[in-house]
MARGU-662905 format. One record per residue (C-alpha): y, z, x. Coordinates in steps of 0.001 Angstrom, whole numbers, plus 500000, padded with zeros to 6 digits. Layout:
residues N
YZX...
end
This chain:
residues 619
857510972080413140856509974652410239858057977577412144861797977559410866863101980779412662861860980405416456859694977864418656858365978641421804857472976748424292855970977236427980857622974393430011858646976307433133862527976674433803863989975879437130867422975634438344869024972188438044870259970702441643872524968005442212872901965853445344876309965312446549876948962863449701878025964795452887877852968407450761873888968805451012872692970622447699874860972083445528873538974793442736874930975292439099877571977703439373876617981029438040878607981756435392879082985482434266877438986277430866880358987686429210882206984202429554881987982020426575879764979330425987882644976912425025885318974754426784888799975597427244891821973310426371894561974443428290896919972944426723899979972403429205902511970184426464904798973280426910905237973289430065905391970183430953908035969227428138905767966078426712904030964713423723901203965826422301899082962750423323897199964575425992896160967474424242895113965672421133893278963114423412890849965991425047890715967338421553889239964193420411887190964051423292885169967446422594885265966739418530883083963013419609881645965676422133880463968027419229880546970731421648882332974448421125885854974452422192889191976308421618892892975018422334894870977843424459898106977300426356897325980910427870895299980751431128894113984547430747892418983447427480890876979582428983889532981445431667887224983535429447885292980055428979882665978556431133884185975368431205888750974606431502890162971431431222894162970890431784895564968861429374898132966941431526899746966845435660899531969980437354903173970254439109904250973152441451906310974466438335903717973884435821901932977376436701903098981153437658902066982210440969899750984742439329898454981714437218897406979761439911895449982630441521893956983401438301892928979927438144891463979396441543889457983520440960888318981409437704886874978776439767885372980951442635883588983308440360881509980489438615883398978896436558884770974734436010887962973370436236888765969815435066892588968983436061894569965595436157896983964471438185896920967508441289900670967602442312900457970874443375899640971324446899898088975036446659895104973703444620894218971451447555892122973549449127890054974550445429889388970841444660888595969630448290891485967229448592894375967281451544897039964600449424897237961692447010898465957995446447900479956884443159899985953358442343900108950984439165898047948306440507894621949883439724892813948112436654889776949102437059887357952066437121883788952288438473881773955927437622879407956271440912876395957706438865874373958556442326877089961205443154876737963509439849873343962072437915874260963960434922875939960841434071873388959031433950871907960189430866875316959155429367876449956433431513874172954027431924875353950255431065877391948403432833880680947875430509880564952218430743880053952207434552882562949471435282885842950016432946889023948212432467892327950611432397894600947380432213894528943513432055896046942680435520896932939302434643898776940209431707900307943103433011900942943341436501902118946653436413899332948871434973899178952867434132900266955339436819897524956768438681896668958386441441893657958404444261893123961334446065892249961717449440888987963796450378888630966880452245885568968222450988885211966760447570883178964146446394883966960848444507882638960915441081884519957207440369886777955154442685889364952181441550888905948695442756889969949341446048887360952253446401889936954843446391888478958012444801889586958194441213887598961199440090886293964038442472884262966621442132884235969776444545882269973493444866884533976222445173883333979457445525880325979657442717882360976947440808883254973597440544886790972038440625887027968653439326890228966298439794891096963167437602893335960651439183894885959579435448896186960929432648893930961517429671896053960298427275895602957039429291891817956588428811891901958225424864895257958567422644896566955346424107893836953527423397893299954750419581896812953645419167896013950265420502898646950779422756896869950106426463897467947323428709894839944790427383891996947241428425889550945674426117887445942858427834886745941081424287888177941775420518885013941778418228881174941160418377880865943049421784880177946137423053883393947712424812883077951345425384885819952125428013887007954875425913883981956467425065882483956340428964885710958625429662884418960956426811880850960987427724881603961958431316883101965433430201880454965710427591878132965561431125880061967961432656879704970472429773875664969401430025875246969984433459877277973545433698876306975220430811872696975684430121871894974258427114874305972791425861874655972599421875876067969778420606876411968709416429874818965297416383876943962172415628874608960672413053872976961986409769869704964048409644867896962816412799868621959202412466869598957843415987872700956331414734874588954714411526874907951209410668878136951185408445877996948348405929881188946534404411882141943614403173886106942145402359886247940550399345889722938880399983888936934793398928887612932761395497884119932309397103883612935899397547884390937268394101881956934643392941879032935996395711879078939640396192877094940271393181874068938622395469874757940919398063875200944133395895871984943418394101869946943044397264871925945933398750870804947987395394866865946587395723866807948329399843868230951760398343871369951389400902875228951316399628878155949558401397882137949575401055883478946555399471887085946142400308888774944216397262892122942405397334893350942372394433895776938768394979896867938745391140899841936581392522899697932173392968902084931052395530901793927644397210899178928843399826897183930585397597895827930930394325895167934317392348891863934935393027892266938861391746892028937726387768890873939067384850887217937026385600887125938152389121888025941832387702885279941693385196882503940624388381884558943942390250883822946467387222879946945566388055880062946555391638879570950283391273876862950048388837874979948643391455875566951628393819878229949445395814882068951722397080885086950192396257887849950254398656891641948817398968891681945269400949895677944811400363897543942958397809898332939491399352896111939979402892899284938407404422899145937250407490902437939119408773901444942485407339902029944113410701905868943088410441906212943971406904908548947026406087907482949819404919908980950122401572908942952776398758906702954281395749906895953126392512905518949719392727903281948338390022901855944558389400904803944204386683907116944750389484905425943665392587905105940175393268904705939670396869904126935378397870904187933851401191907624930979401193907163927638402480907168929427406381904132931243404998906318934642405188905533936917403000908620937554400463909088940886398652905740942107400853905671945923401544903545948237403373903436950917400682903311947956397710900159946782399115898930949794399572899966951357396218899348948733393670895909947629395031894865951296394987896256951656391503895000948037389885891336948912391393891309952837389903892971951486386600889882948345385997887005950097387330887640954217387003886572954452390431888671956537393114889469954379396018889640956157398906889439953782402164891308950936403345891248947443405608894238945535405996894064941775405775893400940056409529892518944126410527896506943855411342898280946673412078901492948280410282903239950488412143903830952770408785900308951745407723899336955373408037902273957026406600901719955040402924897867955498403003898395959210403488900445960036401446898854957598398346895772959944399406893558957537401373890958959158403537889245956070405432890776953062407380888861950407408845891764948292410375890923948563413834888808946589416003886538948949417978886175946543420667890012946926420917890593950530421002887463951224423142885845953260421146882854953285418449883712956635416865885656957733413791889002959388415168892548961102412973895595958854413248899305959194413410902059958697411179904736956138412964901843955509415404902790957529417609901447960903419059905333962279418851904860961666415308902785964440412974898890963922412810897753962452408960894353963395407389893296959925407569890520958830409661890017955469411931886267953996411426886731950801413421885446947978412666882694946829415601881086943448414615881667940603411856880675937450410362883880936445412120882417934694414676883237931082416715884857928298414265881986928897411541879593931196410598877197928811409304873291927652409723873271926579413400875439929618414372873891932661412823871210933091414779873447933293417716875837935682416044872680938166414853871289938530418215874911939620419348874763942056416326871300943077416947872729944131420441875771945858419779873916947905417004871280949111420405873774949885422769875958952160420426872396953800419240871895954382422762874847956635422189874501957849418765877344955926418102877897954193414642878473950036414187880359949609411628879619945573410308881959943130408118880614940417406747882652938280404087880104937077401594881912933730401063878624932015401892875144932533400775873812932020404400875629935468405328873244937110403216870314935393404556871785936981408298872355940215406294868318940560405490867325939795408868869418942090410442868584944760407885865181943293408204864895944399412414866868947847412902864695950274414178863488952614411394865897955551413387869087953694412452870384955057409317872584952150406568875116953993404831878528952952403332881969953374405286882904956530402720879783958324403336880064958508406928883587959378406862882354961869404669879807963317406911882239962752410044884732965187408442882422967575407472880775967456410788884568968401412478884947970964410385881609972658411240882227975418413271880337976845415644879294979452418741876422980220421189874841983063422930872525982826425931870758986034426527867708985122429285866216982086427838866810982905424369869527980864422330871479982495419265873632979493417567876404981601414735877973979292412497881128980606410385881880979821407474883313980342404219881347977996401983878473978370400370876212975443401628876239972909404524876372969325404398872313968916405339873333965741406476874760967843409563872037968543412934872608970156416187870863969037419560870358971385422213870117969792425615867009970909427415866030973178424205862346972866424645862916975083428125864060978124425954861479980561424511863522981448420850865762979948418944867919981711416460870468980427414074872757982608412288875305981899409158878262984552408848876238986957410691873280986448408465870098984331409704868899981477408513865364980543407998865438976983405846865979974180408780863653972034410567863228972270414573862035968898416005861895967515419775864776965157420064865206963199423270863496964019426567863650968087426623866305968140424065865402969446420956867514969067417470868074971467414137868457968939410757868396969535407285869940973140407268869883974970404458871162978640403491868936979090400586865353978390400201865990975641396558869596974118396943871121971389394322870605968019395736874075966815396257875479963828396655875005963407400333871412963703400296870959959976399718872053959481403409
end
């Protein structure tokens, strides 16, 4: 659209409705202008004498989200905002009396509550419920959709509708939850045995929603790889119970307050990000990867190449980090390829190695497997250290992300990488943690530990795929990819892909893959999207909603934005104007596009009318 400072348009606004069984039709609440357009964290670690898993997990949850909110353990202050979630179990001692009444005035006047865990009788009443059931035998979670169709635009695949919280058969005791039983409300999701897991209830002007679970259960646990076999499959799947959790309060934010501004999850107004990186951790792939790079190069695209640098010969293995193999290295960056760390040794019991000290070099640090195939004289902080240093040292390139061999975890993984200065892991398996977005970590990982700088991008699918990856399975293997990479674009959700190039026929799947994406599905390299991901959290942002015109004020103190960065407003083509606003100051250098359905989305902001090109216009 030429017009960079307001659109209008003259689609007719009407009040959205939802259908409820057994409640007839239930409006939006109204929500009093001077309340702010954000959500509320109230964050209850305090008083309830725990960890800080459940706050960080609904932090994550509105950073994936992309939507305005502020972390308060003062209810005064939470209830200024149009939307309050409770970080953790509301008991009878968790609140003042005046609390609770502030609370439930909150609710009544217009605004939404999202609590877990109601223990406290007196709140019965506001969320529709007369008791509840503990139990550790639910495994499973099914979102009824029908009840609250602002799900639906989120919510609509089966592994998100139906999602594991535990593998039954491996651990007969799951997570502690609890079902609640009706009075009023109305079950948003239900457990296997149809108990009502979720509810959702009108109080007043407002709505009062209860979670039978803990957050930290469906999020923090998860990222830590620390649930109860939730995942239905490891790799080269699509396995988003996680993110279903997330996208349900993003619909809740959607559906009660109007249009909802959100920063998008992908660059410009590409539809999503195919992250491209290879391992280079055998003989056959120091010898290929030029092939790939080159090719790579010819498309205009870059991708991570995680090196291991295995300078040591043991009776397994040969060196295959030498100075050859270094020379073919040195030639990856002229082709526009990123060099990351890919361990030392890639041992195979990296995630029992200890952790170690600084000061290793490759004079000092010779790490072989024994005639066990245990690792001797491996460390967490050696392999991390010396790899980083070797690579920096031979090709003047800062390494900056990390993969551990066999994507195994250390427990003190974290620790070394942040404090040798990493920014990017990509040890994970998505499919494993649940989730397809970037997220922090933890030292010790553990949410009782401090939170590190370094970011998860998980890996999602791989070359890795039946006994061999070879001409009679590819084609199987690139449909699955092919897949995967639609139902995360369906969410704006990255896929982040690993393929070893230890055989030519990997780039021949590599072409055709690259060969059908949909032109809206961006390539980029596993650095560049971290990039953009933490430049996207630190974007700050509020909104004003005065009639049916929308002010968006970003603060800042820099200079320029990442134009990489774009906001979506949901239902943006009902408003009449548009403003956006930098430290008070408006903007006029953006471009205002429809975006999906109604929704409408601001890319390529700029503050001035000629900016330097920087780096991260090539994505």
């Amino acid at each position: 659209m030429n017009d960079r400072t307001a659109t209008k348009w003259t689609l007719p606004c009407f009040l959205l409705m939802v259908s409820l069984p057994g409640m007839g039709w239930c409006q939006n609440p109204i929500i009093p202008e001077i309340m702010l357009r954000k959500v509320a964290i109230l964050d209850f670690t305090q008083r309830n004498n725990e960890s800080q898993a459940n706050v960080f997990s609904l932090e994550h949850a509105m950073q994936v989200a992309g939507v305005p909110y502020v972390v308060t353990d003062h209810v005064d202050t939470a209830c200024e905002c149009e939307m309050v979630m409770i970080t953790s179990t509301v008991y009878t001692s968790s609140l003042t009396v005046l609390e609770k009444n502030k609370l439930a005035e909150y609710v009544w006047e217009g605004g939404v509550l999202v609590a877990p865990k109601i223990r406290d009788d007196f709140f019965h009443p506001m969320f529709g419920i007369r008791g509840y059931t503990q139990a550790r035998d639910h495994s499973q979670l099914t979102w009824l959709v029908s009840n609250f169709p602002a799900m639906g635009r989120w919510l609509n695949d089966p592994q998100e509708i139906v999602i594991r919280l535990s593998n039954p058969e491996k651990y007969p005791e799951g997570l502690m939850t609890q079902s609640y039983d009706l009075q009023g409300a109305a079950a948003l999701a239900v457990f296997e045995d149809q108990s009502a897991a979720v509810t959702l209830c009108p109080f007043g002007q407002g709505q009062a929603v209860a979670l039978g679970f803990s957050v930290s259960d469906l999020i923090s646990r998860n990222l830590l790889n620390n649930d109860l076999g939730a995942n239905r499959i490891y790799s080269n799947g699509f396995e988003p119970g996680t993110d279903a959790f997330i996208f349900f309060l993003l619909s809740l934010a959607e559906q009660y307050i109007p249009y909802t501004v959100r920063k998008h999850t992908s660059p410009h107004q590409s539809r999503a990000s195919l992250i491209l990186t290879h391992d280079i951790d055998a003989m056959t792939s120091m010898q290929n990867m030029l092939y790939f790079v080159r090719m790579e190069q010819q498309r205009n695209i870059r991708a991570t190449y995680f090196i291991t640098t295995r300078y040591i010969t043991d009776s397994f293995y040969k060196a295959y980090y030498t100075s050859e193999t270094a020379e073919l290295v040195k030639q990856l960056p002229r082709y526009g390829a990123v060099l990351g760390s890919h361990s030392v040794g890639h041992f195979k019991d990296f995630h029992q190695i200890e952790y170690g000290a600084p000061g290793n070099t490759p004079e000092n640090y010779h790490p072989v497997y024994d005639a066990n195939m245990k690792s001797v004289g491996a460390t967490v902080y050696g392999e991390c250290e010396v790899s980083k240093h070797i690579l920096e040292a031979d090709t003047g390139y800062p390494i900056t992300s990390f993969r551990s061999g066999h994507l195994l975890i250390n427990k003190y993984l974290i620790n070394a990488l942040s404090e040798l200065g990493y920014l990017y892991d990509s040890s994970q398996s998505a499919n494993d943690i649940l989730t397809n977005f970037p997220h922090f970590t933890f030292y010790d990982k553990s949410t009782n530990s401090p939170r590190s700088n370094v970011i998860e991008l998980p890996m999602t699918i791989s070359d890795v795929y039946g006994d061999d990856f070879n001409e009679l399975s590819y084609e199987e293997a690139l449909a699955i990819w092919q897949d995967v990479i639609a139902r995360n674009a369906d969410n704006y959700a990255p896929t982040v892909l690993l393929i070893h190039p230890s055989k030519i026929i990997k780039l021949t799947a590599q072409e055709r893959l690259l060969d059908s994406l949909p032109g809206d599905i961006v390539v980029m390299d596993l650095n560049s999207y971290g990039d953009f991901w933490r430049n996207r959290l630190a974007l700050g942002f509020e909104t004003e909603l005065t009639g049916e015109v929308l002010t968006i004020s970003i603060h800042s103190g820099q200079e320029e934005i990442d134009n990489r960065l774009s906001l979506t407003i949901h239902n943006g083509a009902w408003l009449t104007e548009i403003h956006l606003l930098w430290n008070d100051e408006p903007v006029y250098y953006y471009d205002l596009e429809p975006w999906i359905g109604d929704d409408v989305i601001i890319s390529n902001i700029h503050l001035r009318e000629f900016t330097q090109v920087e780096e991260w216009d090539r994505f």
